[in-house]
C-alpha positions, 0 to 999 in steps of 0.5 A: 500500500503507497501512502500516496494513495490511502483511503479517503476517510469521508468517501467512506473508504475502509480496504478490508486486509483481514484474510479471516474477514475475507473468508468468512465472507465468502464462505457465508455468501454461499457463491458458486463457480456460475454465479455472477458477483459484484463486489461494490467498492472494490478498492486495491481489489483485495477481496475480488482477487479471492472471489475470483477463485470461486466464481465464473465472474465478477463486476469490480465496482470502483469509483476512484478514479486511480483505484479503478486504473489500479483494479484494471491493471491488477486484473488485466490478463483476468477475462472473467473480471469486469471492472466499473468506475462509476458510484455504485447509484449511477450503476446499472444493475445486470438484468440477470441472477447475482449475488454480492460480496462487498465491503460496502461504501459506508456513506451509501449503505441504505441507497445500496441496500435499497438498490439490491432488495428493492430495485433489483429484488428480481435479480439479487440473490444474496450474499454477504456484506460488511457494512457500519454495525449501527445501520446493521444492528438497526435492520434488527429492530423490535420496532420497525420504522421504515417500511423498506426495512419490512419488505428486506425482511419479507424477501430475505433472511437477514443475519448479523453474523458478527462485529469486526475489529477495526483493526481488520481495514486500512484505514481502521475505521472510528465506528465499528462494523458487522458482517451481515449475510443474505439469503433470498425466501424460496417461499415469498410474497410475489415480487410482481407486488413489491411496490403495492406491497410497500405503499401498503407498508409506507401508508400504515406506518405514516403515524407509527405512535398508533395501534395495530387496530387503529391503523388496521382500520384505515384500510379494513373493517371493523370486522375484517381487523378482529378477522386478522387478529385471530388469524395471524395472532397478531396483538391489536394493542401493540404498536404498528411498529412491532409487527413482524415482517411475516405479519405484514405480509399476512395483512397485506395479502388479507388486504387483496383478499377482502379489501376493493381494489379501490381502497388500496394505498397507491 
């Protein structure tokens, strides 16, 4: 590593040197050699040189100038090696079955997350992350506040693996960070529905102070709430807010079964 070129602190640039942490990572994103990875802040590339001995391909995305100059001589006689210089939100998601193993830009963790678990749910298979431990520890909330938190959960299995020692990134890092491993549902809601589904979740979580019941029934009737209630053993004098995401998705499909069309948030 030149001095001349170290991370940038406020880009949120932390090279992962840690060959334990790259490891783990890889061993927990359960890749396979045809899968196609993207490695999002690739660096000096230190993770995507060990990816490479797992996977037919794999999409090196690099903002830095330099580092992507670096990244494409690293890997020039590799032709199953994309590299991209472009931020990670300007980035054009390939329409075709990928994973991701990353350590991640901090400053764009939740426009990442949003990226893969939202926008490219059709495609994003799963994978493993490092990622800012705050924001990961917050995806495991008892009291869910953002509605895309919900859909995460519906879609995916989420687990905090562990937190790791800053001492595992150039430069270390003043916060503390997490390893975070993704799984897609076999069995989930449609994906067709997901933007239905999350302006169902959105608009029942505008006034999250409320009760299940009193949000429920700005959408169902009276009787369709208690309905609901026995079904899904779902607490009408909780919060909105606690809900689990098995029981937000048990309430949104009540709500295609029994709800017009026309009384549907949009």
């Amino acid at each position: 590593m030149t001095k001349k070129k170290l991370p940038v602190r406020f880009t949120g640039q932390h090279f992962t040197i840690d060959k334990v942490l790259i490891k783990d990572a890889i061993k927990e994103s359960n890749i396979n050699q045809h899968d196609t990875v993207l490695d999002i802040g690739a660096g000096k590339g230190f993770l995507t040189v060990h990816l490479l001995k797992n996977v037919d391909k794999v999409i090196a995305i690099e903002n830095d100038v330099a580092l992507s100059q670096h990244l494409r001589k690293k890997f020039i006689h590799d032709q199953n090696v994309q590299v991209v210089r472009c931020d990670y939100r300007n980035f054009v998601v390939p329409k075709v079955p990928f994973k991701v193993v990353s350590n991640i830009p901090f400053g764009i963790t939740s426009d990442i997350f949003s990226s893969l678990m939202f926008e490219n749910v059709e495609y994003f298979l799963g994978g493993s992350i490092i990622l800012q431990s705050e924001p990961a520890k917050k995806l495991f909330s008892s009291k869910v506040y953002n509605p895309l938190t919900v859909l995460y959960h519906t879609y995916y299995d989420l687990k905090f693996l562990y937190e790791i020692n800053p001492e595992s990134f150039l430069p270390p890092p003043t916060v503390k960070s997490a390893l975070l491993r993704i799984e897609r549902k076999q069995n989930s809601l449609d994906i067709g529905l997901k933007v239905k589904y999350l302006n169902f979740v959105s608009y029942m979580l505008q006034k999250p102070d409320l009760t299940v019941k009193t949000a429920m029934k700005s959408i169902f009737r009276k009787k369709q709430v208690r309905s609901i209630s026995e079904k899904f053993g779902v607490d009408l004098n909780s919060k909105i807010v606690c809900l689990s995401a098995k029981q937000w998705k048990n309430c949104f499909l009540e709500m295609l079964k029994v709800v017009p069309e026309k009384f549907h948030p949009s």
